[in-house]
DRENPA-3360 file (N, C-alpha, C; in nm, 2 decimals, always signed):
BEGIN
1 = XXXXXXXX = +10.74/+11.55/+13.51/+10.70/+11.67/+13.44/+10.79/+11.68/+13.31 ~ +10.74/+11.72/+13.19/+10.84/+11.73/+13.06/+10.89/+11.85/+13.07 ~ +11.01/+11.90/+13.04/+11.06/+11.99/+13.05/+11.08/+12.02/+12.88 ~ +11.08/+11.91/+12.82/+11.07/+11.93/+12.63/+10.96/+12.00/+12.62 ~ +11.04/+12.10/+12.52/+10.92/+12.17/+12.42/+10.87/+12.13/+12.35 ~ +10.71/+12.18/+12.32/+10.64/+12.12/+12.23/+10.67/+12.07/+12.09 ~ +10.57/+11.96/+12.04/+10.62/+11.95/+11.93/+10.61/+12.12/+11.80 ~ +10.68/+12.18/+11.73/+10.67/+12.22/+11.64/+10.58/+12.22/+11.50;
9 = XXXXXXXX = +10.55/+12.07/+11.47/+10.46/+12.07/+11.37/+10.32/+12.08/+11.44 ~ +10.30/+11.99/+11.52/+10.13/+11.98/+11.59/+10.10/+12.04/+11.70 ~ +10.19/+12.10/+11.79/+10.23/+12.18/+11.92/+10.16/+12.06/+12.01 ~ +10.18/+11.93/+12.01/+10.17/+11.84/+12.12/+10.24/+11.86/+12.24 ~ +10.23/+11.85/+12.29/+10.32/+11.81/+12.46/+10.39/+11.73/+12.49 ~ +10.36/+11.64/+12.41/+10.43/+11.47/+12.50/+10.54/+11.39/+12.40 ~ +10.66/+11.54/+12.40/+10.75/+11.49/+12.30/+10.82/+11.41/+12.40 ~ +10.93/+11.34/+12.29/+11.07/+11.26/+12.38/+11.20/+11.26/+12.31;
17 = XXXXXXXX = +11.28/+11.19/+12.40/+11.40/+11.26/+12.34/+11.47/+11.12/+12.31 ~ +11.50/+11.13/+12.14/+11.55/+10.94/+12.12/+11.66/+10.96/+12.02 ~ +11.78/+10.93/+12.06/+11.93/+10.94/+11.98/+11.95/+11.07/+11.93 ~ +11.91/+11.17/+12.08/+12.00/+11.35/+12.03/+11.88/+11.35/+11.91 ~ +11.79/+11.30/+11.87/+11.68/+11.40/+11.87/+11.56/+11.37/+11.92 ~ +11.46/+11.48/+11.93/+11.34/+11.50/+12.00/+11.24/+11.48/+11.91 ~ +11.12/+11.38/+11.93/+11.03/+11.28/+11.89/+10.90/+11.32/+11.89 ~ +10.80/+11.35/+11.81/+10.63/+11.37/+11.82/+10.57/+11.25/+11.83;
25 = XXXXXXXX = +10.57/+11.20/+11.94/+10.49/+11.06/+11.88/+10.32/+11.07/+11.80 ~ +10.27/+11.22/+11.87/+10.15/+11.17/+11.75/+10.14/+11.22/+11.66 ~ +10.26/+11.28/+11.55/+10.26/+11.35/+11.44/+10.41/+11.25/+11.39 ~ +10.47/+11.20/+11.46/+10.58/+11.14/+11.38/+10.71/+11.24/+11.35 ~ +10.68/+11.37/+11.39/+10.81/+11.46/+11.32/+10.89/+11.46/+11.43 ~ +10.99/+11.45/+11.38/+11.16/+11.47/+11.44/+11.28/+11.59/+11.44 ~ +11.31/+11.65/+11.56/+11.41/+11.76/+11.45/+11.48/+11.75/+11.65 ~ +11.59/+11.85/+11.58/+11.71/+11.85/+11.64/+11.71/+11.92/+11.78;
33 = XXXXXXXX = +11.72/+11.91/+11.88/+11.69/+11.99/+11.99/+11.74/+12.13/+11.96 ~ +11.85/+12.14/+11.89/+11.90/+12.30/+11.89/+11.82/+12.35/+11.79 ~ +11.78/+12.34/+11.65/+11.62/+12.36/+11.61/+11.49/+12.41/+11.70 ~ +11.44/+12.30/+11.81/+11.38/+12.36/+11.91/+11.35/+12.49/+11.96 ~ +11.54/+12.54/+12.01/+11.52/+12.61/+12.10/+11.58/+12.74/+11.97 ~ +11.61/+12.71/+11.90/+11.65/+12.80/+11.79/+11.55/+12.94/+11.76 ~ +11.61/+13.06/+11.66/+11.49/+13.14/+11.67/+11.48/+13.14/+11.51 ~ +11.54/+13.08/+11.42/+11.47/+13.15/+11.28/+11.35/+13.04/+11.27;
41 = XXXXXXXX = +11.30/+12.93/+11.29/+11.16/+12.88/+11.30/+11.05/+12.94/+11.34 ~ +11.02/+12.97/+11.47/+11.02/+12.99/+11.58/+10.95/+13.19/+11.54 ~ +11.04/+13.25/+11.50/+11.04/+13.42/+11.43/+10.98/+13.37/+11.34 ~ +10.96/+13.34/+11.28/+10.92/+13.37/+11.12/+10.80/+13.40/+11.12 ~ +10.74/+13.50/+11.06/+10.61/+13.57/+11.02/+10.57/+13.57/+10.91 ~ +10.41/+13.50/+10.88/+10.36/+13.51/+10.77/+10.28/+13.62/+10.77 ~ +10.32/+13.64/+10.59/+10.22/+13.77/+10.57/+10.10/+13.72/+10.44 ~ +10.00/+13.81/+10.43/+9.88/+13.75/+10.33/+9.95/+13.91/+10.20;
49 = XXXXXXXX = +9.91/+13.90/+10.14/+9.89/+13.99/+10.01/+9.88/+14.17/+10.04 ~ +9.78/+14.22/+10.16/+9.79/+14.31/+10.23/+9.89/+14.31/+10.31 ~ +9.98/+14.21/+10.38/+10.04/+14.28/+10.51/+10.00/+14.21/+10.65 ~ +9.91/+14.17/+10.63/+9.89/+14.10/+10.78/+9.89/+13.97/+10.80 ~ +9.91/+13.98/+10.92/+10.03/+13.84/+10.98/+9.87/+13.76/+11.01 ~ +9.98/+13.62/+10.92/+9.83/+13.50/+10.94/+9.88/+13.41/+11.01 ~ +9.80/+13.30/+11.03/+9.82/+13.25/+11.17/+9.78/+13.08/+11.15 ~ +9.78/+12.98/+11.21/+9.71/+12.84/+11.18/+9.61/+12.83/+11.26;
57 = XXXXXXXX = +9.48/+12.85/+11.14/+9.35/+12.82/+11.15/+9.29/+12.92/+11.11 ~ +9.39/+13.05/+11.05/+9.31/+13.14/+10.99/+9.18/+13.14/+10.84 ~ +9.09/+13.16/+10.79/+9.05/+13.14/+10.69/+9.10/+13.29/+10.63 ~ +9.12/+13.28/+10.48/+9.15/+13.32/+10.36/+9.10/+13.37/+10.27 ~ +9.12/+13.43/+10.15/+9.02/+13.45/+10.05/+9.16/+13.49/+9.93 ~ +9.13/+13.42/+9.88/+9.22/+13.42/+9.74/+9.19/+13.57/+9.66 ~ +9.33/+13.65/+9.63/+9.31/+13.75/+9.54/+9.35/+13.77/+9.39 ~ +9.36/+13.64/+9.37/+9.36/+13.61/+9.17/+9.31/+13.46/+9.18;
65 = XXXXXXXX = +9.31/+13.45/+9.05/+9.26/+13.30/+9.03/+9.35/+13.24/+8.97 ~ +9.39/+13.14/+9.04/+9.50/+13.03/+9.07/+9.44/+12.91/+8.97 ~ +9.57/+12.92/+8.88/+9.58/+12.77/+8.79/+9.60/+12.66/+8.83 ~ +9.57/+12.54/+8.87/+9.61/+12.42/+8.89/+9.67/+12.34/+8.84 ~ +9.86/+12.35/+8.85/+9.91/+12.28/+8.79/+9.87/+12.11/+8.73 ~ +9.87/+12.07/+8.61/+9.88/+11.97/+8.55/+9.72/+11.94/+8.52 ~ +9.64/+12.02/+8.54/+9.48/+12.04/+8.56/+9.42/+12.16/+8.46 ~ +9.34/+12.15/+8.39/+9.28/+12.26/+8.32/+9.15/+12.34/+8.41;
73 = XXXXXXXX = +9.13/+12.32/+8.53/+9.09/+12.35/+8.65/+9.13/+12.48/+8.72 ~ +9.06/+12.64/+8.72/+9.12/+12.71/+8.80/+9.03/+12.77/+8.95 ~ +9.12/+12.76/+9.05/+9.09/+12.83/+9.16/+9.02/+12.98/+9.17 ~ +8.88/+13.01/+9.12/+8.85/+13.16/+9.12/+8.92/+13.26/+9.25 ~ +8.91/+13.38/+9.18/+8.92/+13.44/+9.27/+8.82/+13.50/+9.36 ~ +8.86/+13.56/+9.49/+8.75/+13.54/+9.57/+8.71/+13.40/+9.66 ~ +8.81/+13.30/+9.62/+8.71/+13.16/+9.69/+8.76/+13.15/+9.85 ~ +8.71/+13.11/+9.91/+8.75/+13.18/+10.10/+8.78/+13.02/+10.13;
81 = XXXXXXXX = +8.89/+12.99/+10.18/+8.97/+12.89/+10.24/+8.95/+12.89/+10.37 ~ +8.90/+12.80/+10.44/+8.89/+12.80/+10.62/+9.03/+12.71/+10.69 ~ +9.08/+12.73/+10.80/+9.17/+12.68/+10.85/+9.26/+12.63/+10.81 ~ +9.38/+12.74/+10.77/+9.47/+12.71/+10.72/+9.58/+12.69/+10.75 ~ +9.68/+12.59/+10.73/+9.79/+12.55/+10.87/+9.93/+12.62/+10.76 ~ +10.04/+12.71/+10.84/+10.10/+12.74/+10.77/+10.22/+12.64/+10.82 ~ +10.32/+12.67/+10.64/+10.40/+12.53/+10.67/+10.57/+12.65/+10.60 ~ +10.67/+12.57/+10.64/+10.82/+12.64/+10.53/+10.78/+12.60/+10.44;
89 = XXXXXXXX = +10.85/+12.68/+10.36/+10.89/+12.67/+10.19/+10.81/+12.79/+10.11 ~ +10.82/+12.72/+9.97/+10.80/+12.86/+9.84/+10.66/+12.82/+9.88 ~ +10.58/+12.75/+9.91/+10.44/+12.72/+9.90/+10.39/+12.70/+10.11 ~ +10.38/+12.82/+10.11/+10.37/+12.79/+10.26/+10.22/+12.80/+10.34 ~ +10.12/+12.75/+10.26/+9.99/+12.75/+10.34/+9.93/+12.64/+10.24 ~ +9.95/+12.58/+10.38/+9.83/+12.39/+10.34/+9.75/+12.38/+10.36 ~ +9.62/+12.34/+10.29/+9.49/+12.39/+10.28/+9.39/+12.26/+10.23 ~ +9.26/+12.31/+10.23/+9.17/+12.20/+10.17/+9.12/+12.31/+10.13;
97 = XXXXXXXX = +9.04/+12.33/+9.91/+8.96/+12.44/+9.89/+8.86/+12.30/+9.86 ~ +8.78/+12.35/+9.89/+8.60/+12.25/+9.89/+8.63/+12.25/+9.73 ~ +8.59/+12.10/+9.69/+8.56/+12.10/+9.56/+8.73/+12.06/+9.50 ~ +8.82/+12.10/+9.53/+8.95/+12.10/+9.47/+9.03/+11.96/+9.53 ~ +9.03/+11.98/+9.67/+9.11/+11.89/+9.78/+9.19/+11.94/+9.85 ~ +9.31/+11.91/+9.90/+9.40/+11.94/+9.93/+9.48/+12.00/+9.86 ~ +9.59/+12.11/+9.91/+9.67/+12.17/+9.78/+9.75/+12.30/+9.87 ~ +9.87/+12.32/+9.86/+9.95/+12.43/+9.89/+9.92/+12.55/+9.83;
105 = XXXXXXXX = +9.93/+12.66/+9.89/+9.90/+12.80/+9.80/+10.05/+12.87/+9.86 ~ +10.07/+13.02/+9.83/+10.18/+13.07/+9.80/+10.08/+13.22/+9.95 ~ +10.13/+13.27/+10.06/+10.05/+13.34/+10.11/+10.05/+13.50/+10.03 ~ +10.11/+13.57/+9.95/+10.12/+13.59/+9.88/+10.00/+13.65/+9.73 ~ +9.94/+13.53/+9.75/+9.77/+13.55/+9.68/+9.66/+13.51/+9.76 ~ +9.70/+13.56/+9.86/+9.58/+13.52/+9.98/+9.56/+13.66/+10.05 ~ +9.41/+13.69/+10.11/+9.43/+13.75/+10.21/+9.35/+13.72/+10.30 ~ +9.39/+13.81/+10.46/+9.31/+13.74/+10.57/+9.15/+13.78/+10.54;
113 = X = +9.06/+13.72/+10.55/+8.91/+13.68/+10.61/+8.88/+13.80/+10.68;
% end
């Protein structure tokens, strides 16, 4: 029986533990067992533009229209984003918008669906 916690990035099950740290074999991510059991990961709450807490796999709906860096291309507002995996950093929701690709947004100009 594994007594490791799940992975963190993919919430797999079938982590391992290899030189003091702990291994995703089907996402490849690694982080430190005290990380793990840590609470500022772990706590952190996202919020959309209104206030409410979003979640991975929520869909979205953009509340301005977003420029695309290095692109004369913009993201309308209004465009509804389906399953969106939240990630750290200044850009914390990684996304696919149909027609665009892949691309980070800020949750911040989003709101929930």
């Amino acid at each position: 029986m594994n007594t490791l916690p799940p992975c963190p990035q993919c919430h797999a099950n079938y982590t391992y533990e290899d030189a003091g740290l702990l291994m995703c074999p089907d996402c490849g991510h690694e982080w430190a067992p005290v990380a793990a059991s840590g609470t500022a990961a772990e706590q952190r709450v996202w919020k959309d533009a209104h206030g409410h807490v979003l979640q991975d796999g929520d869909a979205v709906t953009l509340v301005k229209d977003l420029k695309i860096k290095g692109s004369s291309a913009v993201v309308k507002l209004g465009t509804k984003v389906k399953n969106i995996r939240l990630i750290e950093g200044d850009h914390d929701i990684d996304c696919k918008i149909e027609g665009f690709g892949a691309m980070q947004l800020k949750s911040e100009f989003v709101k929930k669906a």
